[in-house]
TINUTI-9749 format. One record per residue: residue in one letter; x negated, z negated, y of N, C-alpha, C in turn. Coordinates in nm, 4 decimals, padded with zeros to 6 digits. Layout:
<sites>
   r       n_c1       n_c3       n_c2      ca_c1      ca_c3      ca_c2       c_c1       c_c3       c_c2
   a          X          Z          Y          X          Z          Y          X          Z          Y
...
</sites>
This chain:
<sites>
   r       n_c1       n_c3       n_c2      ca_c1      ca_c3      ca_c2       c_c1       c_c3       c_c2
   x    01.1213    02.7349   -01.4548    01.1514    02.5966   -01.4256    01.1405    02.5797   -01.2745
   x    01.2373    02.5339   -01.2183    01.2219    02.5048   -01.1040    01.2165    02.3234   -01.0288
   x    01.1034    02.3456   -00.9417    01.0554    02.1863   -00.9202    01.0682    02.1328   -00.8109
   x    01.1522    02.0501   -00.7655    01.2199    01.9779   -00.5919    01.1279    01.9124   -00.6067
   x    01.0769    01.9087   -00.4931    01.0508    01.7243   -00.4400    01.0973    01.6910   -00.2769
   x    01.1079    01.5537   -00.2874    01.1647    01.4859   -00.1934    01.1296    01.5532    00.0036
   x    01.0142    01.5981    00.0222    00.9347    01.6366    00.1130    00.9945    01.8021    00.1661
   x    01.0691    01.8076    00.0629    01.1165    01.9406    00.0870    01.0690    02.1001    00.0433
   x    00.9513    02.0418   -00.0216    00.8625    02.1690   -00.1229    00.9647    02.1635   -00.2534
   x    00.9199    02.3296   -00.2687    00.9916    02.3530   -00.4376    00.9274    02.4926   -00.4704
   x    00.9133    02.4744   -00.6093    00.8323    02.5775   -00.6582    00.9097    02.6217   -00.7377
   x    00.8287    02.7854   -00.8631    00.8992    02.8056   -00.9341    00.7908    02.8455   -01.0473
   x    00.8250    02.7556   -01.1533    00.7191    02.7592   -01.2665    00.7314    02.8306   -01.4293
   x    00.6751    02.8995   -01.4237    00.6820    02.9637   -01.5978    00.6520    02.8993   -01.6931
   x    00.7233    02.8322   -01.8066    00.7642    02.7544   -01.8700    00.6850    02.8636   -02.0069
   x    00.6273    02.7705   -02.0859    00.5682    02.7698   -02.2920    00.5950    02.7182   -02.3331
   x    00.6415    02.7047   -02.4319    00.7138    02.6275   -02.5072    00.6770    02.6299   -02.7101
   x    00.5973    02.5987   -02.7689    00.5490    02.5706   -02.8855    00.5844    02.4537   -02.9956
   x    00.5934    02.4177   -03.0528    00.6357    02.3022   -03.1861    00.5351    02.2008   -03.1158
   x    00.4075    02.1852   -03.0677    00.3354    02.0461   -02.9797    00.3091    02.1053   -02.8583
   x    00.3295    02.1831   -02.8420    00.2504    02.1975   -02.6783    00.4216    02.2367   -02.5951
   x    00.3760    02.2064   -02.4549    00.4406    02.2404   -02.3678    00.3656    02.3248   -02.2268
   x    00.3540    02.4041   -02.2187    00.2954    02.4349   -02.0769    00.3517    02.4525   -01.9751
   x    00.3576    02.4679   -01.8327    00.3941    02.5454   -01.7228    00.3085    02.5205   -01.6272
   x    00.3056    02.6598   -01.5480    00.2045    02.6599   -01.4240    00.2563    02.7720   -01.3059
   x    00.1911    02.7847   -01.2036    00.2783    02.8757   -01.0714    00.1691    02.9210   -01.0413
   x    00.1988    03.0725   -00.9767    00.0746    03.1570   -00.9230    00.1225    03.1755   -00.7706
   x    00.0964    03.0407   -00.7338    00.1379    03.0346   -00.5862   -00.0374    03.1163   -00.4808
   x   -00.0030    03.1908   -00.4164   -00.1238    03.2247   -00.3249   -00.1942    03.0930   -00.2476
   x   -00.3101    03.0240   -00.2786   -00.3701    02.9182   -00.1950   -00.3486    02.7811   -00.2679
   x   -00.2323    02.7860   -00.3753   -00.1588    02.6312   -00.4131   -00.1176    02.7204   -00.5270
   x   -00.2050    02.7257   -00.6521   -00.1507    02.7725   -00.8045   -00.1755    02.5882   -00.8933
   x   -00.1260    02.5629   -00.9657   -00.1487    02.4946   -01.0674   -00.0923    02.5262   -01.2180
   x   -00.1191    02.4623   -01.3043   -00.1057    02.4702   -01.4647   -00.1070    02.3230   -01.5010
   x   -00.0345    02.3210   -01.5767   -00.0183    02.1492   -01.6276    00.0052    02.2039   -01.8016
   x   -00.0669    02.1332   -01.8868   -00.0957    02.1149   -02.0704   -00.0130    02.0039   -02.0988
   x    00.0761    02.0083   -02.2045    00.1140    01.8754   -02.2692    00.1308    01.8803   -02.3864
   x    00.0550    01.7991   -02.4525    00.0691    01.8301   -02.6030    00.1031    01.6975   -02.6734
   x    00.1704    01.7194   -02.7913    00.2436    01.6205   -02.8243    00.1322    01.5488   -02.9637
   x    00.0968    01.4158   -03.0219    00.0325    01.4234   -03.0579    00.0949    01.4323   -03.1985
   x   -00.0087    01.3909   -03.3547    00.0341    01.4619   -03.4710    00.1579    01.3558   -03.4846
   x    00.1658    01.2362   -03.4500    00.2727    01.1439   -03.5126    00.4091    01.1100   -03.4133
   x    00.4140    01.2481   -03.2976    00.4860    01.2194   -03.2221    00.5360    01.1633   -03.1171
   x    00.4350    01.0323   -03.1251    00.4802    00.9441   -03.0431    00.3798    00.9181   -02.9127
   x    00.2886    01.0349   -02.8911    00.2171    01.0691   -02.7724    00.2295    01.1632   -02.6790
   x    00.2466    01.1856   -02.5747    00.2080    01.3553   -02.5002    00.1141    01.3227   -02.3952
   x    00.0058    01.4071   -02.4473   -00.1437    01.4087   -02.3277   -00.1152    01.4896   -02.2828
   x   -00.1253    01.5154   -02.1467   -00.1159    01.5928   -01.9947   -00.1919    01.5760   -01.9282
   x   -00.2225    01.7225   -01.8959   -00.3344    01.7388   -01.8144   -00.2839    01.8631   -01.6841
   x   -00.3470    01.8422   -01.6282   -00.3081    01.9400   -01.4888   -00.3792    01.9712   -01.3966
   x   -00.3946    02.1049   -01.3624   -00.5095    02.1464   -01.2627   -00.4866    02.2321   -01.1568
   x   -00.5918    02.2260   -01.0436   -00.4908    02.2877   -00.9201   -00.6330    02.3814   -00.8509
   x   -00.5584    02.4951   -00.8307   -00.6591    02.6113   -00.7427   -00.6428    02.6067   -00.6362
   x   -00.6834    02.6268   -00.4957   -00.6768    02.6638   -00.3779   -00.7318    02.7542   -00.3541
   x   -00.7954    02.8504   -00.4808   -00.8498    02.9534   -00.3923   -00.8027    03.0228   -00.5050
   x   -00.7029    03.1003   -00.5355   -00.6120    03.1899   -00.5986   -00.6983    03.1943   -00.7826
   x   -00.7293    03.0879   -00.8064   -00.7603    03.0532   -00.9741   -00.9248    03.1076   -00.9609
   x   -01.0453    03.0959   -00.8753   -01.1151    03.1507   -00.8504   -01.1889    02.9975   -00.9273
   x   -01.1787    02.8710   -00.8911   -01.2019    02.7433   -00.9398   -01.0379    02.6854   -00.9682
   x   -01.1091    02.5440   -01.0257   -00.9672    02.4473   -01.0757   -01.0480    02.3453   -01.0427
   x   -00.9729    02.1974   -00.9586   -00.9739    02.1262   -01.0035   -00.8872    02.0533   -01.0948
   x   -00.9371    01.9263   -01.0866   -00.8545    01.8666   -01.2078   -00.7732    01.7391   -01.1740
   x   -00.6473    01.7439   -01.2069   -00.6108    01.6374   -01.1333   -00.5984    01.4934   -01.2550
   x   -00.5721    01.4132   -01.1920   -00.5851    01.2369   -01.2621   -00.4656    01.2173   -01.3331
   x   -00.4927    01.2009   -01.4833   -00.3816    01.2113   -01.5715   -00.3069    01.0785   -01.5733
   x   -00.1967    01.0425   -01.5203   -00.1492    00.9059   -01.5388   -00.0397    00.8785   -01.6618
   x   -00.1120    00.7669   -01.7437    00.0190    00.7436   -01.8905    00.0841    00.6249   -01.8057
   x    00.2147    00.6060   -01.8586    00.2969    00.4806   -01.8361    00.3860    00.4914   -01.9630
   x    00.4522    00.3691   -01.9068    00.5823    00.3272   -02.0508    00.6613    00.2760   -01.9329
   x    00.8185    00.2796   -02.0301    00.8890    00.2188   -01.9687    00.9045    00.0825   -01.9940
   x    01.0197    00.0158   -02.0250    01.0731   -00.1477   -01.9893    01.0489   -00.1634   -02.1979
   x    01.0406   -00.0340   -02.2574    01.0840   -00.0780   -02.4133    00.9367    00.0075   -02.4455
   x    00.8347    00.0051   -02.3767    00.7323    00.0631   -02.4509    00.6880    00.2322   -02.4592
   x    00.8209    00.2889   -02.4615    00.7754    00.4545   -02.4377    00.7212    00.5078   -02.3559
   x    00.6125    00.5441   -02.4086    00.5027    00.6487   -02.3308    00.5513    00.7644   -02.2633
   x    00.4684    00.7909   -02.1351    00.4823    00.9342   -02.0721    00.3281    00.9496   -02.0043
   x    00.3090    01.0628   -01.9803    00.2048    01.1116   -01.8840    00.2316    01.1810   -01.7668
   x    00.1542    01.1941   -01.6688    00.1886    01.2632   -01.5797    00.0564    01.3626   -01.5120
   x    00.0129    01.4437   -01.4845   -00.0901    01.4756   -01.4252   -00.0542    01.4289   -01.2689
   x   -00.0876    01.4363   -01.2105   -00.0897    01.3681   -01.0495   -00.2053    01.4020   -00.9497
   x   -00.2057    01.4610   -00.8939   -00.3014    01.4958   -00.7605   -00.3575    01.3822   -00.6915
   x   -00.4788    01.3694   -00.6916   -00.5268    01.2092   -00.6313   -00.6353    01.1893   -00.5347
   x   -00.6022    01.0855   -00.4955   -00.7269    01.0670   -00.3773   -00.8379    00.9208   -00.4375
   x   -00.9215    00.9491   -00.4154   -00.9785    00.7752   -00.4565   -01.0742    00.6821   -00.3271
   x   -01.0410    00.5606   -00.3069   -01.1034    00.4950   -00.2237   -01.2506    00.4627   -00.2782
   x   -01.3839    00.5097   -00.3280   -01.4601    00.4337   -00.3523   -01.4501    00.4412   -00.4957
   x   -01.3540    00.5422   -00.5730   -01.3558    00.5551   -00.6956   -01.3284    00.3626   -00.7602
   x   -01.2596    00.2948   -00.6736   -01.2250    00.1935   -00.6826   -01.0563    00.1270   -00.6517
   x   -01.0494    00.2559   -00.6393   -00.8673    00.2350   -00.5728   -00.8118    00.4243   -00.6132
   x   -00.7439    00.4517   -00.6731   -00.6872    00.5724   -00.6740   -00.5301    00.5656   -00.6177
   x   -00.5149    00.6739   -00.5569   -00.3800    00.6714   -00.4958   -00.2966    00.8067   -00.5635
   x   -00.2338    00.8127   -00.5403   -00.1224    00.9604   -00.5626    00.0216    00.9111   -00.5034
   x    00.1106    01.0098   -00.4840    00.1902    01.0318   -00.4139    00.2920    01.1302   -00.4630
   x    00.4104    00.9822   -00.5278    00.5304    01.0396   -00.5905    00.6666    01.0253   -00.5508
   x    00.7644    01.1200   -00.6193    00.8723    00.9930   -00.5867    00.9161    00.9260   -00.6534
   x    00.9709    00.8532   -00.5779    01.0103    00.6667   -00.6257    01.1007    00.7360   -00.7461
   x    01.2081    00.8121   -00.7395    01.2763    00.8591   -00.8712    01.2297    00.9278   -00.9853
   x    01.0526    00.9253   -00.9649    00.9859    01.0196   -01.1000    01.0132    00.9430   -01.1936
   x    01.0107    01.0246   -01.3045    00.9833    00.8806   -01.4500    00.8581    00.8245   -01.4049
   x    00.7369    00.8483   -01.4122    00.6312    00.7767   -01.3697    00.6543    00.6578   -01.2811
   x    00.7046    00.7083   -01.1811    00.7452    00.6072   -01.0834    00.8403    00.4946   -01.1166
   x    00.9576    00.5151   -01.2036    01.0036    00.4299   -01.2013    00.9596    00.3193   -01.3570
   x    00.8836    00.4174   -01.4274    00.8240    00.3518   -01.5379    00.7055    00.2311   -01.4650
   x    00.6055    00.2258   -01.3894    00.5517    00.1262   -01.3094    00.6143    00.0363   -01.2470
   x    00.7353    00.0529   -01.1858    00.8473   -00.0371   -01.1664    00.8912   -00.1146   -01.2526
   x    00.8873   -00.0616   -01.3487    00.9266   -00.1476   -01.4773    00.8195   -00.1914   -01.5269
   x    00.7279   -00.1264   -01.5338    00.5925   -00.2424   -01.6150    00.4434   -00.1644   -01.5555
   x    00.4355   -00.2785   -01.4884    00.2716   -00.2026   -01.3577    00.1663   -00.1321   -01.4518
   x    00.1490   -00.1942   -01.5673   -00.0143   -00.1535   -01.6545    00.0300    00.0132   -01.6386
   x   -00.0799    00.0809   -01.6225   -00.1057    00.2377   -01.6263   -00.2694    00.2245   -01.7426
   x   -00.2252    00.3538   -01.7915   -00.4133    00.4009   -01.8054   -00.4101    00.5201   -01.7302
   x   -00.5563    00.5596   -01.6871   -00.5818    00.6890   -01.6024   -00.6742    00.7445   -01.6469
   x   -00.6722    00.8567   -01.6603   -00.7813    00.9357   -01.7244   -00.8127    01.0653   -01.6452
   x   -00.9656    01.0865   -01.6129   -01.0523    01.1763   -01.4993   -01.1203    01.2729   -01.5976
   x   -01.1105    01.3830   -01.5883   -01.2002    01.4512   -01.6962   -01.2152    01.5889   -01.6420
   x   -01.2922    01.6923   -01.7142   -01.3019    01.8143   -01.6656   -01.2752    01.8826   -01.8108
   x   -01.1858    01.9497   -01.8519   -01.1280    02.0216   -01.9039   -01.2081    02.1180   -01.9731
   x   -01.2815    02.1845   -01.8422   -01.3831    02.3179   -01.8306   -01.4550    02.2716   -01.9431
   x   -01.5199    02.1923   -01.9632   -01.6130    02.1288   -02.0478   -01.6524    02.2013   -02.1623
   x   -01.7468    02.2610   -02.2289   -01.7274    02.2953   -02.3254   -01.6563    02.1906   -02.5167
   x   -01.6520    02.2363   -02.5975   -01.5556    02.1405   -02.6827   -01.6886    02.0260   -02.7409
   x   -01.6826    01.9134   -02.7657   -01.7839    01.8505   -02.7865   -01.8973    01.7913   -02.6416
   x   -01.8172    01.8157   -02.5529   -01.9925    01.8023   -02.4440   -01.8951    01.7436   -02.3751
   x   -01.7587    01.6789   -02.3474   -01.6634    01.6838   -02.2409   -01.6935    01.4993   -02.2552
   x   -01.6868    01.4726   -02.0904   -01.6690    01.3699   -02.1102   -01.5781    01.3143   -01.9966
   x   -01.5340    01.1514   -01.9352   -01.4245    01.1546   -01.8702   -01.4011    00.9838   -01.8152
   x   -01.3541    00.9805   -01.7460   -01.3281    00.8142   -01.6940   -01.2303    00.7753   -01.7809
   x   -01.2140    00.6507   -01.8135   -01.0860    00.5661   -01.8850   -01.0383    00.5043   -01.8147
   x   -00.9341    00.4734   -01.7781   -00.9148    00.3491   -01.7209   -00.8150    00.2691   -01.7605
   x   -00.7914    00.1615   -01.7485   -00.6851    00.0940   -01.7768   -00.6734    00.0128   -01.6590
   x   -00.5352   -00.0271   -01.5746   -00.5524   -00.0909   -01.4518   -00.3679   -00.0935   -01.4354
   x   -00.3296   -00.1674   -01.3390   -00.2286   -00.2108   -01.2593   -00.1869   -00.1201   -01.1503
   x   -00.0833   -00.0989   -01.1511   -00.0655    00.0305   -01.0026    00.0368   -00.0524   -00.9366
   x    00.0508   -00.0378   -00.8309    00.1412   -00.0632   -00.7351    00.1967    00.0104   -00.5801
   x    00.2612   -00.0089   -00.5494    00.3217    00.1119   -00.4273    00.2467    00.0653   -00.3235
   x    00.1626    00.1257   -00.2696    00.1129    00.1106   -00.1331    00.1508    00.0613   -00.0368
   x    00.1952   -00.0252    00.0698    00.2781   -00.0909    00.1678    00.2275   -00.1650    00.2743
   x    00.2749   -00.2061    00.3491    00.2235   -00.2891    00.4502    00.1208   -00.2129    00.4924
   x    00.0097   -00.3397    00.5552   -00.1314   -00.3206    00.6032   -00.1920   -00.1881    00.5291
   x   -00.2118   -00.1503    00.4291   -00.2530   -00.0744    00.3444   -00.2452    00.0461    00.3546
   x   -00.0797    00.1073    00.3588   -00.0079    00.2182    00.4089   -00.1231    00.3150    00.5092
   x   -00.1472    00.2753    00.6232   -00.2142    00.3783    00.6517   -00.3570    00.4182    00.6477
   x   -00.4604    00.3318    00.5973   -00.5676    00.3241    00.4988   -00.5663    00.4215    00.3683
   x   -00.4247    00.4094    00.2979   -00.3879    00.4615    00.1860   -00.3619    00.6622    00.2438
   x   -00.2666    00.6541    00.3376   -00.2313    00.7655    00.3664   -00.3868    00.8208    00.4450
   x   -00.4714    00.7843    00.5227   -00.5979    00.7915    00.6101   -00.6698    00.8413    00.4268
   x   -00.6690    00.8042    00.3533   -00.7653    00.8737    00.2465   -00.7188    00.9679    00.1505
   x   -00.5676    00.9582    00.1094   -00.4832    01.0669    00.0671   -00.5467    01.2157    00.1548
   x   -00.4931    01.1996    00.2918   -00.5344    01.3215    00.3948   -00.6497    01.3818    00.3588
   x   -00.7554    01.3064    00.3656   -00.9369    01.3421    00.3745   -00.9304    01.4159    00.2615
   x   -00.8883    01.3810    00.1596   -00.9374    01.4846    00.0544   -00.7848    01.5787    00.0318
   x   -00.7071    01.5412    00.0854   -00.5933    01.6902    00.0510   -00.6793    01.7769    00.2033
   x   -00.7221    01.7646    00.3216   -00.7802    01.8217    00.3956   -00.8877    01.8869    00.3539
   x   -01.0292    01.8109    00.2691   -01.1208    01.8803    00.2051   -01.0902    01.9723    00.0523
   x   -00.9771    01.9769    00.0297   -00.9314    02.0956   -00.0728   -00.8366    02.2152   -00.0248
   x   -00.8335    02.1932    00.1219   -00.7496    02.3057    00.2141   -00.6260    02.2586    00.2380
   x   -00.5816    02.1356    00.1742   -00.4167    02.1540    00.2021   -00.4294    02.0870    00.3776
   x   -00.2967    01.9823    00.3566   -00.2394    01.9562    00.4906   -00.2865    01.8282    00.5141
   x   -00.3393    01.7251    00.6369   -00.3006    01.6055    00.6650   -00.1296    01.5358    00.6672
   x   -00.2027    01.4702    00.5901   -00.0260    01.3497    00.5457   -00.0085    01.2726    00.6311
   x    00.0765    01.2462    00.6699    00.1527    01.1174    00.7714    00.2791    00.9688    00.6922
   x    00.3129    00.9178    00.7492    00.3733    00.8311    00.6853    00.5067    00.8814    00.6490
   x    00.5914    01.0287    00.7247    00.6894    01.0584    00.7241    00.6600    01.1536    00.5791
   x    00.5320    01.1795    00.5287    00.5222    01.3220    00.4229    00.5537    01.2046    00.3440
   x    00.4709    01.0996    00.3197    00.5103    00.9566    00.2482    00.6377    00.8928    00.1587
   x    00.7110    00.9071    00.2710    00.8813    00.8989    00.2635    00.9620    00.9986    00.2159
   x    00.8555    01.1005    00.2162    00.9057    01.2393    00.1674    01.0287    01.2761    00.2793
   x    01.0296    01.2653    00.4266    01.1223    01.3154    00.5452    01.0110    01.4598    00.6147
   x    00.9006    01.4913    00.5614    00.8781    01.5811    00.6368    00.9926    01.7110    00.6592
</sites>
């Protein structure tokens, strides 16, 4: 499977494929991830989850699972790489043409879900959330991008600017 984004990154991912599950993940050197999606028994769910190494699968974190619907109710998930203000503001950074993205466009409510995977089965536990998302803008913008950075910086990647934003890097 191969994955564009706007910024000019593209990967290339090995695709599973099962009757409920879906997997794919990349054994990129420094930047590997794996993303789970499983469909639930009545169909009309898929939980996704997704996790990201920087040090060649040595650890994982875990990234922030976002559900949405569109304008008629249908569910999606997304795993999403995130930053949080105060564990009071979460951000991530998509494009405007994801389904995700344009499913919030159409109807703001999200739930978000924080968890650790690793967990053993029974002991796992995890944030819920239910909340409103909206596109970052104005005044905000570089507050938003100023805390995106800090923690893509403290997991090795790159400082973001307003142009990675726009996806023109």
């Amino acid at each position: 499977m191969h994955y564009f984004y706007p910024r000019g990154v593209h990967r290339v991912f090995a695709v599973d494929i099962t009757a409920d599950t879906w997997r794919f993940w990349n054994d990129a050197p420094g930047f590997s991830q794996r993303f789970t999606n499983t469909l639930s028994d009545d169909g009309n769910t898929i939980n996704g989850e997704g996790e990201l190494s920087l040090d060649d699968g040595a650890t994982w974190e875990h990234d922030l699972v976002l559900a949405t619907a569109d304008g008629t109710g249908r569910p999606w998930s997304s795993p999403v790489y995130f930053a949080h203000d105060g564990y009071a503001e979460f951000l991530w950074v998509s494009a405007p043409e994801a389904l995700h993205s344009r499913n919030i466009a159409a109807r703001p409510q999200v739930g978000i879900v924080i968890f650790d995977s690793h967990a053993p089965i029974g002991t796992g536990q995890g944030v819920y959330i239910s909340a409103v998302a909206e596109q970052v803008g104005g005044g905000d913008l570089m507050r938003g991008i100023e805390t995106f950075s800090r923690r893509s910086l403290g997991h090795g990647g790159a400082a973001w600017t307003v142009k990675d934003q726009a996806g023109t890097r």
